[in-house]
Wavefront OBJ file of the C-alpha trace (Angstrom):
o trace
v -53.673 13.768 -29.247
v -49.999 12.978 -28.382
v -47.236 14.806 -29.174
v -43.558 14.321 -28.400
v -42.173 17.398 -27.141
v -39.024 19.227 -28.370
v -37.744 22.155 -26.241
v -36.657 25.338 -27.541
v -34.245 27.305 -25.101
v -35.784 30.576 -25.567
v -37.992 32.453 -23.697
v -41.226 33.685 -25.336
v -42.612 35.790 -22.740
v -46.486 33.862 -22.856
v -47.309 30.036 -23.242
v -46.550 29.405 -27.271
v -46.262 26.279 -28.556
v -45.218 25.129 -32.828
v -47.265 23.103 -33.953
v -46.621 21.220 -37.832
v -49.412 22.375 -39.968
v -51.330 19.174 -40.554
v -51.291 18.488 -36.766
v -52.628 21.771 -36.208
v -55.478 21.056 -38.686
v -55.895 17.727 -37.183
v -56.747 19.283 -33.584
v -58.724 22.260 -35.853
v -56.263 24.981 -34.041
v -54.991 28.064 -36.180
v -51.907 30.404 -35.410
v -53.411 32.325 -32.422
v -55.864 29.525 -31.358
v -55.836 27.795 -27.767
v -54.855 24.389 -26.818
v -54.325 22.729 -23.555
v -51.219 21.053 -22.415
v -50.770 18.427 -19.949
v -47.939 16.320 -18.763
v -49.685 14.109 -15.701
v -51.178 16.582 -13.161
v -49.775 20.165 -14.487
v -51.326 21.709 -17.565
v -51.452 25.055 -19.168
v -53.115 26.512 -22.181
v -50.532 27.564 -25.080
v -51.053 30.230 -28.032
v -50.832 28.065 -30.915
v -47.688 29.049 -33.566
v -47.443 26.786 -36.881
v -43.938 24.980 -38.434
v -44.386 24.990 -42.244
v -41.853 22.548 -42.067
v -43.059 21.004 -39.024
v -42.275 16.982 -38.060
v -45.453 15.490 -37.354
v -46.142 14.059 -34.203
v -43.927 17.191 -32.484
v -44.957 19.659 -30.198
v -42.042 22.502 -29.778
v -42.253 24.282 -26.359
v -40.536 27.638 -25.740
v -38.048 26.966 -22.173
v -41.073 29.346 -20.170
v -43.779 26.979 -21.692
v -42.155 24.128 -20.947
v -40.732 24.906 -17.157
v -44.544 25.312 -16.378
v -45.573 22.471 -16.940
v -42.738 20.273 -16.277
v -41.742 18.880 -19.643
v -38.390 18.150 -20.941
v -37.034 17.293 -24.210
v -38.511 13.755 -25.261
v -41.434 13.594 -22.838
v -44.925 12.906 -24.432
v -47.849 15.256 -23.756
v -51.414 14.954 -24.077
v -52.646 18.249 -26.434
v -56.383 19.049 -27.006
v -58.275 22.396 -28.219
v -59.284 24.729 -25.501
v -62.197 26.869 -25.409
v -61.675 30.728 -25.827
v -61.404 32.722 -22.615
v -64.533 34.133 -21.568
v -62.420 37.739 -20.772
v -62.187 38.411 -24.614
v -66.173 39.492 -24.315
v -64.880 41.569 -21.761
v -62.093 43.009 -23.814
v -64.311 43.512 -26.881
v -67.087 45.140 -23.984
v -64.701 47.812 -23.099
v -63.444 48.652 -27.114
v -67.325 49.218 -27.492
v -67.216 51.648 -24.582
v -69.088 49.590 -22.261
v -68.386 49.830 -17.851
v -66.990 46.354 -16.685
v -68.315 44.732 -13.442
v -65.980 43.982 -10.993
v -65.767 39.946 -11.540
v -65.514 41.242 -15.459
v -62.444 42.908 -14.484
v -60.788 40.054 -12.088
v -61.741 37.968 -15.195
v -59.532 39.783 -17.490
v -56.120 40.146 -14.897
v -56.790 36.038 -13.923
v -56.588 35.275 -18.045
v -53.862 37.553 -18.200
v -51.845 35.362 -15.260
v -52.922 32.540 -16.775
v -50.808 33.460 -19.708
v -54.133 32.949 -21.497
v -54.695 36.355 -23.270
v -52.195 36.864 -26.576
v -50.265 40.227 -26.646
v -52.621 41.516 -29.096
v -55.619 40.663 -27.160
v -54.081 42.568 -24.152
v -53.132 45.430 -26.363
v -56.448 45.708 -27.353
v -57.539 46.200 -23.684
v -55.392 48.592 -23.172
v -56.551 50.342 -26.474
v -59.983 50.181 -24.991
v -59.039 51.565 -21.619
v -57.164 54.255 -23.514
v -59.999 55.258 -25.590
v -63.065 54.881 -23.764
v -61.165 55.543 -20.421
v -62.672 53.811 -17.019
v -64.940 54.657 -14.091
v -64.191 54.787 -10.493
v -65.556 51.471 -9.834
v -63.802 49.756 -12.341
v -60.439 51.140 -11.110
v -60.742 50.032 -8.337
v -61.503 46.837 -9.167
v -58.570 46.665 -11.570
v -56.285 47.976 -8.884
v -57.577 45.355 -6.577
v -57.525 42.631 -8.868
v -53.855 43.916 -9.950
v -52.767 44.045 -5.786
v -54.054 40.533 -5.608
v -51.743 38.991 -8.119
v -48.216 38.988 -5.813
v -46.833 38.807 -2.588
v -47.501 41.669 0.101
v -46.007 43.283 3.055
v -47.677 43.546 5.980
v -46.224 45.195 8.760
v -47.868 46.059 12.789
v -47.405 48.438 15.346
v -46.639 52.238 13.919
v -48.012 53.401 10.469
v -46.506 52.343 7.459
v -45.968 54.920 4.867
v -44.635 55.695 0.451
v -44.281 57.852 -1.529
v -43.880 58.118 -5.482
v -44.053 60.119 -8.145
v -44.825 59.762 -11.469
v -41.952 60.845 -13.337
v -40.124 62.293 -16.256
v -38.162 64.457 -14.516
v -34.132 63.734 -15.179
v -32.491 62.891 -11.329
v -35.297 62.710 -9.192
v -33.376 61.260 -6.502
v -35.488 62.475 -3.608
v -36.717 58.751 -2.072
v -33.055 58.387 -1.439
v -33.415 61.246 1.388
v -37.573 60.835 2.227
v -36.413 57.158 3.405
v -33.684 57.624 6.166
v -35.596 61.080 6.871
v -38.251 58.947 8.097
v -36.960 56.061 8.645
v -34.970 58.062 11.067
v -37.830 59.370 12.919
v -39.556 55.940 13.612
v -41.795 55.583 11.429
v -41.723 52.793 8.767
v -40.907 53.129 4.989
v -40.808 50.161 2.584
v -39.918 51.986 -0.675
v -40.175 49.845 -3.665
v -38.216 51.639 -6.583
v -38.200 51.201 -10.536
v -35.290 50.923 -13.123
v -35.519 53.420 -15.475
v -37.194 52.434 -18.818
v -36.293 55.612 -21.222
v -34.658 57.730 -18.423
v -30.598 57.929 -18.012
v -31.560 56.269 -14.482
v -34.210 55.146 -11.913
v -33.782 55.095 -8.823
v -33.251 51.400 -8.491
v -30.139 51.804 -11.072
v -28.436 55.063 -8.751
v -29.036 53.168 -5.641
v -27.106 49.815 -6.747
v -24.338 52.024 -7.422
v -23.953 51.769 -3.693
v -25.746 48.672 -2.068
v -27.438 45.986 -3.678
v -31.442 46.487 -4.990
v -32.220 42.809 -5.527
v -34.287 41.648 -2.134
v -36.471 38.730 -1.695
v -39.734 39.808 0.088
v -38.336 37.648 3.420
v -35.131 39.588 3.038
v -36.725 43.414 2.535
v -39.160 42.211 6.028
v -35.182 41.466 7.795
v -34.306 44.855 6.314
v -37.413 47.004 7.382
v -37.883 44.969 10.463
v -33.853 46.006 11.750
v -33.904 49.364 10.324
v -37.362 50.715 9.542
v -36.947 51.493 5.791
v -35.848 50.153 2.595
v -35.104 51.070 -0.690
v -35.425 47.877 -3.072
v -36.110 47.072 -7.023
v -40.043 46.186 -7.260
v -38.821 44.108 -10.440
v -37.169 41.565 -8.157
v -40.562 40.663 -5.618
v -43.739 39.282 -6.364
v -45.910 42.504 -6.422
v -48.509 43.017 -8.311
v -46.836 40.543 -11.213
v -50.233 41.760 -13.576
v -48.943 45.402 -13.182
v -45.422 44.618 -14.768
v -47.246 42.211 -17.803
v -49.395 45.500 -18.620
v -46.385 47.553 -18.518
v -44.141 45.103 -20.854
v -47.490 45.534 -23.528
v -47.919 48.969 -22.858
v -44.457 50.479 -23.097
v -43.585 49.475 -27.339
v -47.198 50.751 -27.933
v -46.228 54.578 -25.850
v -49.743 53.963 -24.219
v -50.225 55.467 -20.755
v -53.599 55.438 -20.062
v -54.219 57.684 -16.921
v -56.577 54.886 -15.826
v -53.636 51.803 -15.743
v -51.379 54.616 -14.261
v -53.452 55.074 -11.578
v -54.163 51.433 -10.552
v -50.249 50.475 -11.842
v -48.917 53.293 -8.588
v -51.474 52.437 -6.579
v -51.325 48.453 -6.434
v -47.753 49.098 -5.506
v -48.357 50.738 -2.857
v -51.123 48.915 -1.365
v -48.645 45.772 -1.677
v -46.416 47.689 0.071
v -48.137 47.870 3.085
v -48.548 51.505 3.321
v -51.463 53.001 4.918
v -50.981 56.463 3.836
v -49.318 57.684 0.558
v -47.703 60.428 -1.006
v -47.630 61.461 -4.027
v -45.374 63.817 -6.667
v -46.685 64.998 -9.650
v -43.879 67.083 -11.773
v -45.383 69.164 -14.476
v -44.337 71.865 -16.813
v -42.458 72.070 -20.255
v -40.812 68.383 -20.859
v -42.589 66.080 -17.587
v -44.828 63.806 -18.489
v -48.229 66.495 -16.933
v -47.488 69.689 -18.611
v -50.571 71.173 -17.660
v -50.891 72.640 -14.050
v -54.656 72.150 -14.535
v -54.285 68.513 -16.002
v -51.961 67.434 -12.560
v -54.626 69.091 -10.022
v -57.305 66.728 -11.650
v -54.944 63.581 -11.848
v -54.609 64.641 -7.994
v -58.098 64.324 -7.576
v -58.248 60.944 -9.053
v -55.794 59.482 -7.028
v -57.155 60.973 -3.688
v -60.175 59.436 -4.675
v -59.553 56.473 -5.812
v -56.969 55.717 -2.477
v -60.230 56.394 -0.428
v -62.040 53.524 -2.206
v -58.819 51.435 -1.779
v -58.632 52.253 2.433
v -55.236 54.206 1.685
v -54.739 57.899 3.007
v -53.519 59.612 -0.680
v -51.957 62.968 -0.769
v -50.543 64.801 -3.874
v -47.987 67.488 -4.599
v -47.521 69.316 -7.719
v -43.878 70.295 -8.244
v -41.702 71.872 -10.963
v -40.753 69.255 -13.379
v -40.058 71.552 -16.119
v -36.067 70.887 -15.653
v -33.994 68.350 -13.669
v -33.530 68.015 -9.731
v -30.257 68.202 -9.871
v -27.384 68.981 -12.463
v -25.933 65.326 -11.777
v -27.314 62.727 -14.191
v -26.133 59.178 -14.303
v -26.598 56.233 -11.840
v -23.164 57.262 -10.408
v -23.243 60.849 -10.258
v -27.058 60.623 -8.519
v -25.142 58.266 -6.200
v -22.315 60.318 -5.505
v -24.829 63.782 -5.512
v -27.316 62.159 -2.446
v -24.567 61.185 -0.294
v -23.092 64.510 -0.757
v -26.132 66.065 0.344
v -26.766 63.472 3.485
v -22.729 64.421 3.991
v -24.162 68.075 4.251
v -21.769 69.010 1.689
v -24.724 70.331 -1.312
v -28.469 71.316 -0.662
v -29.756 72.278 -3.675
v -33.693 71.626 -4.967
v -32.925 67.863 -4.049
v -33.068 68.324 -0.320
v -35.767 71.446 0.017
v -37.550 68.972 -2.205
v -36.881 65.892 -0.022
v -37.988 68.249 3.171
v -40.887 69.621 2.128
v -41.944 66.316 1.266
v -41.201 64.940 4.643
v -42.890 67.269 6.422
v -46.305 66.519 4.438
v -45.973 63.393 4.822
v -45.009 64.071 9.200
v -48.268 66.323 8.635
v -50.067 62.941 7.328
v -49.223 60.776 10.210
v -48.810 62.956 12.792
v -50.837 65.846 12.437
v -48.035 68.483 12.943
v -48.323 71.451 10.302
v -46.162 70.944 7.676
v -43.510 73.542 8.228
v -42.579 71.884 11.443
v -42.211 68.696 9.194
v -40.275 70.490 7.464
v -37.750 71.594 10.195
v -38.094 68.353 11.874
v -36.702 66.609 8.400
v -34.173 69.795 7.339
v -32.739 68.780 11.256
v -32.786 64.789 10.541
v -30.372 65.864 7.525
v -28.157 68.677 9.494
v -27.996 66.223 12.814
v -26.741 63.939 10.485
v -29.166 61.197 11.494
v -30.293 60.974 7.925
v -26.738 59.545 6.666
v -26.537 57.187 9.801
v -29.716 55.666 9.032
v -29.291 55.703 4.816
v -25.660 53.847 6.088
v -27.468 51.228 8.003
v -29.837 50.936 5.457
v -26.971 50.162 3.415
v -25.963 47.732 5.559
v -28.523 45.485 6.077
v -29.335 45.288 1.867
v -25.738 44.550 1.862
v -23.687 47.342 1.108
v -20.512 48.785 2.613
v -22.271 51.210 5.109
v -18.138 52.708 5.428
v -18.725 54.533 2.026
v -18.448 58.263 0.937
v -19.404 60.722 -1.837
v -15.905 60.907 -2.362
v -15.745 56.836 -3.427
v -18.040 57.545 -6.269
v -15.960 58.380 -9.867
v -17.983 58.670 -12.700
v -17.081 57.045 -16.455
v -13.659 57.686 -17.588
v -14.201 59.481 -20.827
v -15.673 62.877 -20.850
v -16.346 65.536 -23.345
v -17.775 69.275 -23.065
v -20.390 70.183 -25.165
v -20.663 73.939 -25.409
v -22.567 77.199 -26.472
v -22.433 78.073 -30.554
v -24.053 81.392 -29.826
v -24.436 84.098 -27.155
v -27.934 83.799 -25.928
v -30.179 83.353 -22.655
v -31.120 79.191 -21.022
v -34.684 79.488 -22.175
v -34.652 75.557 -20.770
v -33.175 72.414 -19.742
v -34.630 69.319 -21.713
v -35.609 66.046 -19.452
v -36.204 63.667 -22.575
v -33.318 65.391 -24.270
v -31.051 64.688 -21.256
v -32.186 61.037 -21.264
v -31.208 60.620 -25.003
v -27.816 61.868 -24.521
v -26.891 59.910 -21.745
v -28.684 56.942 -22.637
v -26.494 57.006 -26.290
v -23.535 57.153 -23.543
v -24.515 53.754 -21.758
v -26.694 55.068 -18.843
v -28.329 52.799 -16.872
v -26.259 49.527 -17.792
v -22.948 51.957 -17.506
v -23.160 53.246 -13.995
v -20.440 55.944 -14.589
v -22.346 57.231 -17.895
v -24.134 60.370 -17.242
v -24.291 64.100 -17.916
v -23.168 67.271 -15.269
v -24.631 70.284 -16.395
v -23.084 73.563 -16.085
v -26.113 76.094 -16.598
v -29.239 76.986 -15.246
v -32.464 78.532 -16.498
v -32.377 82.582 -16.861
v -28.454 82.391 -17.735
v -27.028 84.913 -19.688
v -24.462 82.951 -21.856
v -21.518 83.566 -24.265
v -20.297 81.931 -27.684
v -17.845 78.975 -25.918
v -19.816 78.655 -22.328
v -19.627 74.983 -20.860
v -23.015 73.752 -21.403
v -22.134 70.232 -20.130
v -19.920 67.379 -19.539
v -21.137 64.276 -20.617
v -19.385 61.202 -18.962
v -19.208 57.096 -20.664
v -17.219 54.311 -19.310
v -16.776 53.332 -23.263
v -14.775 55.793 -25.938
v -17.302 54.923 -28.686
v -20.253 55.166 -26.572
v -19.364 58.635 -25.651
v -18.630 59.462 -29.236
v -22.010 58.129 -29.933
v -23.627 60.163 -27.222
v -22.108 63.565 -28.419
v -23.692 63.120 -31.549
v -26.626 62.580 -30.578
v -26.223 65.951 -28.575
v -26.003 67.628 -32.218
v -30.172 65.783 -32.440
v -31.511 66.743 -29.380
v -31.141 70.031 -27.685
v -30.293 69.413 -24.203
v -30.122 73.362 -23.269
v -32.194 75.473 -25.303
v -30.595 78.876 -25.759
v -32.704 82.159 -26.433
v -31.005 83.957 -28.979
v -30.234 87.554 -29.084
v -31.179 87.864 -32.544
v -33.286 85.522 -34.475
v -32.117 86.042 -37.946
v -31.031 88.598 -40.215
v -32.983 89.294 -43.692
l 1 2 3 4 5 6 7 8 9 10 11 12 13 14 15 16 17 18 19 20 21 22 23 24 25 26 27 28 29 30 31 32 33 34 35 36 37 38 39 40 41 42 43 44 45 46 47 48 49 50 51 52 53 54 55 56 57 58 59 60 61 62 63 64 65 66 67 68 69 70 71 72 73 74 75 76 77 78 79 80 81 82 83 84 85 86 87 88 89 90 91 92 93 94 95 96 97 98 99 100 101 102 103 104 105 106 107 108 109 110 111 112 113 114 115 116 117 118 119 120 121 122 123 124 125 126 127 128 129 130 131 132 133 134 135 136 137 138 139 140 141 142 143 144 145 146 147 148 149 150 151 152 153 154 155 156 157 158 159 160 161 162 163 164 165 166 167 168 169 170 171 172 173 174 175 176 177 178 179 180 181 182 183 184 185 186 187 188 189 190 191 192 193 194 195 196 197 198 199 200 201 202 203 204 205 206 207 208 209 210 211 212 213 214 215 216 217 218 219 220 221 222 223 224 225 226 227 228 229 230 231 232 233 234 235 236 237 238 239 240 241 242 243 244 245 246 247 248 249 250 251 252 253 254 255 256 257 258 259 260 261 262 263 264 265 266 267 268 269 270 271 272 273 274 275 276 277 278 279 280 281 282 283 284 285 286 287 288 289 290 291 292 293 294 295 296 297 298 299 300 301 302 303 304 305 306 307 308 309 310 311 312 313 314 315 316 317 318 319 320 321 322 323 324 325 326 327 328 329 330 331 332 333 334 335 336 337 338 339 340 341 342 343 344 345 346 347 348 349 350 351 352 353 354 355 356 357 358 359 360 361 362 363 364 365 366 367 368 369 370 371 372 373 374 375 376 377 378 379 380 381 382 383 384 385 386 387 388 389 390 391 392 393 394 395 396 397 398 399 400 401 402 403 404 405 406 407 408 409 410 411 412 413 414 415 416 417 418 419 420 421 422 423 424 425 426 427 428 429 430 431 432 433 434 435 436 437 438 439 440 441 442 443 444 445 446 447 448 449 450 451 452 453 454 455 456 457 458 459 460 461 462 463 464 465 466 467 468 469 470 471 472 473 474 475 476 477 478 479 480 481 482 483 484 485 486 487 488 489 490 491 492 493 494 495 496 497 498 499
């Protein structure tokens, strides 16, 4: 049948298409059937959506739908019924706790690219993998078939290494010193970074504070090619596209299977073009791995599925009960990493930094780890860590001239502070993203949080718990009452009550 087409500029997300609802019946298609679309040579196969009100004889294409195939507002397209994607047996195969083959698996990611699958058909997928979990095999298929669905780097002569963690930690900032540390000593360091999702910022969102994040895959070969490192948003290249459609499905539904998390980190950095890998998983009261126990086994996943992928995986297990550093906000990270490049703060950011440096010099080199360690703590005191971070800066197109001292946080601040004498018992990550989040953190770049205590403090009635720090008056408002919700410093009282 032909329809005329009428455009709708907005973006569904997946190929939809409104049909009127004698149309639909005419072509036998319900809401959620298939149909094919073609205009000339370039088709696609559209969800269908039904117009009570409908004009017959129109198709309406959301702007996505459309761009695909080429239509524009008054063109006539040729519409049929299309058969149901094979991958849904595979779907309903692994919510019956069945093991997918490898081709079932590539079948599933190629509907999903296809824009074939509905959002509730890939949410049921998910629900499967979170329920009946997957095998080794199958992970590594579905990393494999993820890697396969973007552009890659590929780079000769030297190895090529990443790291990552896994996060929940508040101002995790240490890829911003790993990268010139390395970069520094020769060896080459394409770091793809995220934006933060539920966290006050990623670090994609501190790092554009000072250069921009936003390469092309030709530009971030220029970068690594002239300086031997980058540090670039993964939302703005081609990589493993399948990865980010998960995520976008996963994320409403606060599903994190530890099977998608595996092939989601390590599809990254096989795109990369890293041959060995390291990485950080934070646990303790408030990360994402509470359980010492639990992060030594995801460790022992990921080593083993790397070796089925060819990559060299190590793991750490650090303290993510409480936040790198006591600077939160895309600014004040900023500000925080060039102070300790600058050599003018240390802190757990840079031992952390180090001692990851030197396992990874340990990886590639075969040196023990404590002289990584020195070799990186020296890369840092030489100085030759800032130079490189500044030309890094450089050639992603920032002013490699700037300072710690350059970086001013949101001009509104307010101190939150102590209502009874007590002892930190702890320092809440997810409270701390709440807060500044409610202050405009990640859009804001100045909104963030500097706290003022540590863990183990003995404090009084009136002690400076925090600042909190919004470019906006109401925002900040906004933030401190959400403060009053969510207990950003849990204080151990003296006495518990009185009867």
């Amino acid at each position: 049948m032909n329809f005329k087409v009428h455009v709708t500029d907005v973006e569904a997300g997946l190929n939809v298409v409104v049909l009127d609802d004698d149309d639909a019946k005419a072509l036998d298609a319900s809401v959620g059937d298939r149909v094919k679309i073609r205009l000339e040579k370039r088709e696609a196969v559209a969800l269908v959506d039904l117009a009570r009100k409908g004009k017959p004889g129109e198709i309406t294409l959301f702007a996505d739908t459309a761009e695909k195939i080429g239509a524009k507002e008054g063109d006539v397209i040729d519409v049929e019924a299309a058969k149901r994607p094979l991958s849904l047996d595979f779907v309903r195969k692994k919510l019956d706790g069945g093991v997918l083959t490898e081709p079932e698996v590539k079948a599933i990611i190629t509907d999903l690219m296809r824009e074939e699958l509905s959002a509730a058909e890939l949410a049921a997928f998910i629900a499967g993998v979170y329920t009946r979990g997957m095998n080794t095999e199958e992970v590594a298929a579905l990393t494999n078939a993820i890697y396969e669905t973007g552009d890659r780097l590929e780079f000769k002569n030297g190895p090529v290494v990443s790291e990552h963690s896994v996060g929940g930690v508040a101002a995790d900032r240490v890829s911003m010193l790993i990268v010139p540390i390395m970069a520094s000593l020769g060896i080459k360091i394409p770091k793809t970074c995220t934006r933060a999702i539920s966290s006050a910022s990623g670090t994609a969102d501190t790092l554009e504070v000072i250069c921009p994040v936003s390469l092309s895959m030709d530009q971030i070969r220029q970068v690594v090619a002239k300086t031997g490192g980058c540090l670039v948003w993964g939302g703005a290249v081609n990589m493993a596209v399948a990865d980010d459609k998960l995520i976008r499905i996963r994320h409403p539904l606060r599903l994190d299977p530890e099977e998608l998390l595996l092939s989601s980190i390590l599809a990254k950095k096989k795109a990369e073009g890293a041959h060995t890998v390291l990485l950080d998983i934070p646990c303790g009261k408030g990360a994402k791995i509470e359980n010492v126990e639990r992060a030594r086994e995801l460790a022992r996943k990921f080593q083993t599925m790397g070796s089925h992928l060819g990559l060299q995986v190590d793991c750490i297990i650090s303290d993510g009960a409480e936040p790198v550093m006591n600077f939160i906000g895309p600014a004040l990270e900023a500000r925080e990493v060039l102070r300790a490049l600058e050599g003018l703060s240390g802190g757990l950011l840079v031992e952390k930094a180090c001692l990851m440096s030197g396992v990874l010099l340990h990886m590639v080199r075969g040196i023990s780890k404590e002289e990584g360690y020195r070799i990186a703590r020296h890369q840092i005191s030489s100085g030759k860590a800032l130079a490189k971070f500044k030309e890094i800066i450089a050639a992603q197109g920032g002013n490699p001239k700037i300072c710690s001292e350059d970086i001013k946080p949101g001009k509104y601040s307010a101190v939150v502070k102590a209502s009874a004498e007590g002892r930190v018992r702890h320092i809440d990550n997810k409270a701390i993203s709440r807060v500044c989040r409610a202050a405009g953190a990640p859009a804001d770049k100045g909104a963030g949080m500097v706290l003022k205590v540590a863990v183990g403090q003995q404090i009084s009635e009136g002690t400076e718990l925090y600042e909190v720090f919004s470019s906006s008056k109401e925002k900040l408002d906004f933030a401190l009452q959400q403060a009053k919700q969510f207990e950003v410093v849990e204080v151990e009282k003296i006495i518990l009550d009185i009867i």
